[in-house]
VEXDRENBA-152706 format. One record per residue (C-alpha): x, y, z; residue in three letters. Coordinates in pm, 1 decimal. Layout:
N
        x        y        z residu
        X        Y        Z    Ala
...
***
This chain:
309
        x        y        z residu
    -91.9    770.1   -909.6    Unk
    157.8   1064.9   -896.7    Unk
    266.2    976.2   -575.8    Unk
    345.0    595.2   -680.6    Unk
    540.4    755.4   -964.1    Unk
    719.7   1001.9   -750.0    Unk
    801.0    703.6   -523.5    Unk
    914.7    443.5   -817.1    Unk
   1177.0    712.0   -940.3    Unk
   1327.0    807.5   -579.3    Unk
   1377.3    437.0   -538.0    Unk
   1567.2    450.8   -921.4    Unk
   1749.7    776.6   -761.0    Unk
   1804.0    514.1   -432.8    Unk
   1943.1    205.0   -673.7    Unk
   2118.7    378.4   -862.1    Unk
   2302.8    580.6   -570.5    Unk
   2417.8    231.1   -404.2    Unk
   2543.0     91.5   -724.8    Unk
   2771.4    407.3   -745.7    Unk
   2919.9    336.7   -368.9    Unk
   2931.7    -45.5   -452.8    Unk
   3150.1     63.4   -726.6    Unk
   3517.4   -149.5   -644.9    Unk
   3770.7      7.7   -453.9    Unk
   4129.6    -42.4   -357.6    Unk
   4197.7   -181.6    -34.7    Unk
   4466.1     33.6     97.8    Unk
   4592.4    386.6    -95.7    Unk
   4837.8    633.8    -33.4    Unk
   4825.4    958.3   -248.5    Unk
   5060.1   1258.3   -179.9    Unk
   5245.6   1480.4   -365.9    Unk
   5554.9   1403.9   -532.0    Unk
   5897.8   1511.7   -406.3    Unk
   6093.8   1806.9   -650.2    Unk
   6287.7   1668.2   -904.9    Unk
   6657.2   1577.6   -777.0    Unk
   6941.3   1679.8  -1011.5    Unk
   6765.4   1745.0  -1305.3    Unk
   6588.7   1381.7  -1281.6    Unk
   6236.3   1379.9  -1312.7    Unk
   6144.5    994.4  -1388.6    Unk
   5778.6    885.7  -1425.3    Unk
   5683.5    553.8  -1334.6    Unk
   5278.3    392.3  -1366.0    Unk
   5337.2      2.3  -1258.7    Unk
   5081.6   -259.2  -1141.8    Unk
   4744.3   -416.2  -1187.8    Unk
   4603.5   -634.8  -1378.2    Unk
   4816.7   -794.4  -1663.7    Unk
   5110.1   -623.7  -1538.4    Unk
   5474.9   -745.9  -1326.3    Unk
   5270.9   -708.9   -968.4    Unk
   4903.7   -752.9  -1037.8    Unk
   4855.6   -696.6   -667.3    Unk
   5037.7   -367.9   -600.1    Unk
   4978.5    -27.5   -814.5    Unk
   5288.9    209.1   -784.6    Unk
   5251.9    558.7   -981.9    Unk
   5508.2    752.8   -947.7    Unk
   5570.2   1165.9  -1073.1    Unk
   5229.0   1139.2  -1243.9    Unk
   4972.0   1388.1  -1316.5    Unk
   4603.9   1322.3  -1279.2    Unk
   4573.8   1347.5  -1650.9    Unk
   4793.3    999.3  -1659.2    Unk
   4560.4    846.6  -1429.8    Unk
   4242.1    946.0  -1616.3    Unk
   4394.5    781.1  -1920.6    Unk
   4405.7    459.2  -1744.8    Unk
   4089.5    492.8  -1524.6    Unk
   3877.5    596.3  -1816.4    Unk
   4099.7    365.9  -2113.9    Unk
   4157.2    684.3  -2334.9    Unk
   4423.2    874.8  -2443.6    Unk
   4601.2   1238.4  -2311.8    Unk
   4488.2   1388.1  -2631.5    Unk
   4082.2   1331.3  -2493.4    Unk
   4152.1   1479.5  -2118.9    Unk
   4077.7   1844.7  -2149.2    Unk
   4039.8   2047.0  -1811.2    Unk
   4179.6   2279.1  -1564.2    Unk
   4590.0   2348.0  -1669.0    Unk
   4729.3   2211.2  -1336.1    Unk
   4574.6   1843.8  -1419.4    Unk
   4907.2   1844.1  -1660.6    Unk
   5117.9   2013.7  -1459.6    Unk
   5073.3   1884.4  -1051.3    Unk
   5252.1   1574.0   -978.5    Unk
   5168.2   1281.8   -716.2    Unk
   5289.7    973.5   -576.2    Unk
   5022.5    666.1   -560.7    Unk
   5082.0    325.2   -454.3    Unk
   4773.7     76.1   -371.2    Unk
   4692.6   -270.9   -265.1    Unk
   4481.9   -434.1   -513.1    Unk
   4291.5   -720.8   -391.6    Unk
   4377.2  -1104.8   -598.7    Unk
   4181.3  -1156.9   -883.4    Unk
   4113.4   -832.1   -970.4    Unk
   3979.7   -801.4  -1354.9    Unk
   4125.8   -514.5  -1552.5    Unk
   3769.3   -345.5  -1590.1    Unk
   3760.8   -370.5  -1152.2    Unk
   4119.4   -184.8  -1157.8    Unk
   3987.2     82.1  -1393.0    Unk
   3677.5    124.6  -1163.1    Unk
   3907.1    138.0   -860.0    Unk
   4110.5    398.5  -1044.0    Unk
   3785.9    596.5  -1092.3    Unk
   3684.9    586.2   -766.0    Unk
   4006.6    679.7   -593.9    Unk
   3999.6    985.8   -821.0    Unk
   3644.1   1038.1   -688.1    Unk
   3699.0   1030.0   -343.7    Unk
   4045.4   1164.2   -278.3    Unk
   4076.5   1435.3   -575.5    Unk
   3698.8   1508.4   -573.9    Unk
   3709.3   1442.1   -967.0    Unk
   3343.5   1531.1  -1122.6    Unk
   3380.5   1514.6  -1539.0    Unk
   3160.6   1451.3  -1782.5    Unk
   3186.9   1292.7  -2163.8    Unk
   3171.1   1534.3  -2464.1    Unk
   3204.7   1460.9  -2843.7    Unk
   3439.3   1735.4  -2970.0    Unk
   3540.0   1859.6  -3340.1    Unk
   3936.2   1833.3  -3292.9    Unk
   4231.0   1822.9  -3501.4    Unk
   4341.1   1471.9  -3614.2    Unk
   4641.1   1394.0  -3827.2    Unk
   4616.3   1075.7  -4137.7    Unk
   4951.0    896.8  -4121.2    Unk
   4963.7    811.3  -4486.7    Unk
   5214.0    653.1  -4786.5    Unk
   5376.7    921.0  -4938.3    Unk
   5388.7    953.1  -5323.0    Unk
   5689.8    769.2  -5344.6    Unk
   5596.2    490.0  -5106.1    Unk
   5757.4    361.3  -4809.7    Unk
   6131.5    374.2  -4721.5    Unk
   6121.6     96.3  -4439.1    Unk
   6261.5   -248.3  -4409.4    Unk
   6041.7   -537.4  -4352.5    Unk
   6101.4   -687.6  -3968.2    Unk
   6269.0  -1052.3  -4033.5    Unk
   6053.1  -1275.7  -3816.8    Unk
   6063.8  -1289.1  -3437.2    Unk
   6355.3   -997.7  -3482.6    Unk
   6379.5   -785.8  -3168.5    Unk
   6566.7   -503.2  -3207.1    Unk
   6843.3   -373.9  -2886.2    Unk
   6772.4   -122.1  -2664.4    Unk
   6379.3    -75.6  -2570.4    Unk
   6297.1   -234.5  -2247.2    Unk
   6131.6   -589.2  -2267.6    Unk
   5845.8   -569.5  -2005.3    Unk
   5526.8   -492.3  -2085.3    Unk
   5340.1   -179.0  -1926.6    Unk
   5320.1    214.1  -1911.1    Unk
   5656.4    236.8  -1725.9    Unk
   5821.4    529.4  -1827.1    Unk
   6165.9    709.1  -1712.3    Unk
   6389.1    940.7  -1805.4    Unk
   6603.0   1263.2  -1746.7    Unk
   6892.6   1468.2  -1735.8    Unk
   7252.6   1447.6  -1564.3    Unk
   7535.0   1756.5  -1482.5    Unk
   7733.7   1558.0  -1749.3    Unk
   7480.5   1621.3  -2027.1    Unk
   7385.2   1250.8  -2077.2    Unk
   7089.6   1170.1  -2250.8    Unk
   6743.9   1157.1  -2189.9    Unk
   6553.7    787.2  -2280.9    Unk
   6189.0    739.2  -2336.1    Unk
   6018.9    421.7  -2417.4    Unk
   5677.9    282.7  -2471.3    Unk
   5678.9    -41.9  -2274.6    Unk
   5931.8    -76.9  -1937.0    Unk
   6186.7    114.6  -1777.7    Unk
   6480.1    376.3  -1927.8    Unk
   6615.1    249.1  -2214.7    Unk
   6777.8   -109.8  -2106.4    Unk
   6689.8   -436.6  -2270.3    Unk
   6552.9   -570.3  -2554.8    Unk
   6187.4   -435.9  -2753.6    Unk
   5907.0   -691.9  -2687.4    Unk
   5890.5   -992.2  -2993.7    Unk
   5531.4   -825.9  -3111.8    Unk
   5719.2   -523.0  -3162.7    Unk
   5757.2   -153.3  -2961.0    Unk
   5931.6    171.7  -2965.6    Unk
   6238.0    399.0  -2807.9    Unk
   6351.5    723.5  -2781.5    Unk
   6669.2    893.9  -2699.6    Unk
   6676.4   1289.3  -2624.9    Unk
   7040.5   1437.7  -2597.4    Unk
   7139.5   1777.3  -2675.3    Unk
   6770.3   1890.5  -2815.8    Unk
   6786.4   1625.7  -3062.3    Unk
   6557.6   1325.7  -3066.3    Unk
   6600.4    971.8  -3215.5    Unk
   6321.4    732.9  -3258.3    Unk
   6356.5    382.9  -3352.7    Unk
   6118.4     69.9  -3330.4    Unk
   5982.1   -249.1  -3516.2    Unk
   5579.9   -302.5  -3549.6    Unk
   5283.0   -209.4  -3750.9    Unk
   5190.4    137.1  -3898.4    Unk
   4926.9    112.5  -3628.4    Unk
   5161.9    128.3  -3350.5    Unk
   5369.8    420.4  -3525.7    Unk
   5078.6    615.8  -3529.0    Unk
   4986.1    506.2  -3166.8    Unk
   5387.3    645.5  -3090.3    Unk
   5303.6    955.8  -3311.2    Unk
   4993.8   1032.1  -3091.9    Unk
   5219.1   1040.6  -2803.3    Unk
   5480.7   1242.3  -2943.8    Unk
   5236.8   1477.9  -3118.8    Unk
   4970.9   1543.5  -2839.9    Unk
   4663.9   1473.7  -3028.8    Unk
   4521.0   1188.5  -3261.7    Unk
   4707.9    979.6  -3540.4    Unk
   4512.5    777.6  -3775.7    Unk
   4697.6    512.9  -3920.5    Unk
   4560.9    509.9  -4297.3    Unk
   4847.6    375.3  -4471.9    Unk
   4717.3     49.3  -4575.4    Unk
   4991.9   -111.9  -4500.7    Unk
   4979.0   -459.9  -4297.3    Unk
   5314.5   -586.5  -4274.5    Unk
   5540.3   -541.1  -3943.4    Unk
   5841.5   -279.0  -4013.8    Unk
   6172.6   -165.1  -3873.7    Unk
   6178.6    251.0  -3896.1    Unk
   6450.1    495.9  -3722.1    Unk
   6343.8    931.4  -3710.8    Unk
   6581.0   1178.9  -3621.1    Unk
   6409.2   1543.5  -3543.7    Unk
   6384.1   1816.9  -3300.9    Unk
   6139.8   1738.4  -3028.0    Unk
   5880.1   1973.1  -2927.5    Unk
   5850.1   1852.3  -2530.2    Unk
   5519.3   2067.5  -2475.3    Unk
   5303.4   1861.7  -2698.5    Unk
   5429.7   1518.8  -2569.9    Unk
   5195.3   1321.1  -2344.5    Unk
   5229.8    990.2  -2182.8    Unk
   5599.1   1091.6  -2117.0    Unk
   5844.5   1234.6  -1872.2    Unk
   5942.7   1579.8  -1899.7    Unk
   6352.9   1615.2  -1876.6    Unk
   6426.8   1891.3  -1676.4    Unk
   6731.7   2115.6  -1759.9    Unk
   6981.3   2035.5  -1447.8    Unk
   7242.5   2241.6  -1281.2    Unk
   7633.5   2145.3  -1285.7    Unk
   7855.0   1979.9   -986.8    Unk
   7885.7   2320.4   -808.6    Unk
   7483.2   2435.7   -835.2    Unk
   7513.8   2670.0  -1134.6    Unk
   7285.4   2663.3  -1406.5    Unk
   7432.3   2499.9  -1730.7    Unk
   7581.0   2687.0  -2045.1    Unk
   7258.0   2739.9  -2288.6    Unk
   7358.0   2474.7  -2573.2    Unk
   7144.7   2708.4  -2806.4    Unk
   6810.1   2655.3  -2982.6    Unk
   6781.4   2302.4  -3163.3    Unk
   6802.5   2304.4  -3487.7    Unk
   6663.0   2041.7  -3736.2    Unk
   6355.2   1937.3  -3904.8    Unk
   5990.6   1863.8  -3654.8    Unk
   5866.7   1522.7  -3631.5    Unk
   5593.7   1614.0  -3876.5    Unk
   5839.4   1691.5  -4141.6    Unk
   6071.3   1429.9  -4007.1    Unk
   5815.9   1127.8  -4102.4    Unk
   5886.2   1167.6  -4461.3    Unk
   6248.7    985.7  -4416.2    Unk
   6032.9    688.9  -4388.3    Unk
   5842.8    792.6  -4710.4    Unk
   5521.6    852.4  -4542.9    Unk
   5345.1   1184.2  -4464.9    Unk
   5098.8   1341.5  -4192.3    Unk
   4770.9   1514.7  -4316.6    Unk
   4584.5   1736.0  -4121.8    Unk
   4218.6   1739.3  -4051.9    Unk
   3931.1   1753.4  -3798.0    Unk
   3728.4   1459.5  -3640.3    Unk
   3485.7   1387.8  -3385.7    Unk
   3606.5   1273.8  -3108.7    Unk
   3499.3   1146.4  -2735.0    Unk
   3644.9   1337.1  -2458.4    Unk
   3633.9   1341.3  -2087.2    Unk
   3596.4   1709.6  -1944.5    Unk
   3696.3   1746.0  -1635.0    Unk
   3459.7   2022.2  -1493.0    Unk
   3657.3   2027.3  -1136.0    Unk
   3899.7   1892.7   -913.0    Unk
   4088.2   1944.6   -629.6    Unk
   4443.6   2032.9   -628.5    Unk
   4502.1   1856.6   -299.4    Unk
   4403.1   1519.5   -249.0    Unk
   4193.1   1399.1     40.2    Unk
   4396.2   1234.6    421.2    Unk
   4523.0    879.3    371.2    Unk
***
């Protein structure tokens, strides 16, 4: 009888195993390290799949493995914790993914190229962090109510987690946004966000719901906003503040450039003006800290150098 048993769960072991390796996989992949930054630029780009322009090609571009666990495991920056370097290393990754690919198959993919080319092993973990309440302040809200089908200029119009940005010899600015490429074009109808950067100073304007502030917010802020406002309607909202760049996620980091002849350029000085925190309360709303449970991925090792193509 113990034999039959020891038998039943090697076969388990056995199953299990091959459903891991039949797990869905991209046809072709290339994954090498990006190139250094070129005059001051660094622009990050994560295009294709599923839903996207070109369901059928992937192109990440200056991202860190932290982007693509966000995408391969559908969480955000804020629940990646692991070695420093998985913020900091940056790669180039362009696939073929095969026609009619579902977005739960591209996610899979995702997870295994991380597997086999990074040699990715994580784990999940419910951790006490800290968690911010975007609520009304006592005064209520200082926001105008988007007119109908309004689309605001400036924010790119196509959908996705394209992202670019940087900084010129001439001192031009630096543009984020949360759905296409650097700054051109109109926001999406249902909504979206932009950001400029110029001169240490950062200006944040958008149209949508207090739930995709706070989804903006978490970006900016590096860990979890909770929108508890109440409120239900769609608004139009503009921040100015000082950035800090070390907590942002999800975002290109602009990188101080040098002038026509190589030198380093004149230190404009620290920034000066209030933090996005403080910042939130020209809309007349307010951030509250607290803790909360929440489900992370821990990535308990990894290798620095990814795998032959």
């Amino acid at each position: 009888m113990k034999r039959h048993a020891i038998a039943i769960g090697v076969l388990m072991l056995g199953c299990c195993a091959a459903q891991a390796d039949e797990r869905p996989t991209f046809e072709v992949a290339v994954v090498k390290h990006a190139a250094p930054p070129q005059n001051g630029l660094l622009a990050v780009r994560m295009a294709g799949g599923p839903g996207h322009g070109d369901p059928a090609q992937l192109t990440y571009t200056n991202v860190t493995i932290r982007d693509v666990l966000t995408v391969a495991y559908n969480v955000k920056a804020y629940q990646v914790t692991g070695p420093d370097w998985l913020n900091a290393e940056r790669f180039d990754i362009t696939a073929k993914i095969a026609p009619g690919t579902t977005e739960p198959q591209f996610r899979e993919m995702l997870q295994s190229l991380l597997a086999e080319r990074f040699d990715v092993k994580l784990h999940h973990e419910t951790k006490d962090l800290p968690v911010m309440s975007l609520v009304v302040g006592k005064n209520g809200p200082k926001m105008t109510e988007s007119k109908p089908d309004e689309t605001p200029a400036g924010g790119p119009s196509a959908p996705g987690a394209n992202f670019g940005g940087g900084a010129n010899s001439g001192g031009g600015p630096v543009r984020f946004s949360n759905s296409g490429g650097p700054g051109r074009g109109a926001l999406p109808p249902g909504g979206g966000n932009r950001m400029m950067i110029m001169n240490g100073k950062a200006t944040m304007d958008g149209s949508g719901t207090m739930s995709q502030l706070a989804d903006m917010l978490t970006r900016q802020l590096g860990l979890p906003v909770i929108d508890k406002t109440g409120l239900t309607k769609k608004y139009d909202y503009k921040l100015e503040y000082t950035p800090d760049m070390s907590r942002m996620t999800g975002m290109p980091i602009p990188m101080r450039a040098s002038g026509n002849d190589g030198s380093a350029p004149a230190d404009a000085g620290e920034p000066t003006g209030p933090t996005l925190e403080n910042a939130i309360q020209q809309l007349g709303l307010k951030l509250e800290r607290g803790k909360g449970p929440v489900d992370t991925i821990v990535v308990d090792s990894a290798n620095r150098t990814p795998s032959e193509n």
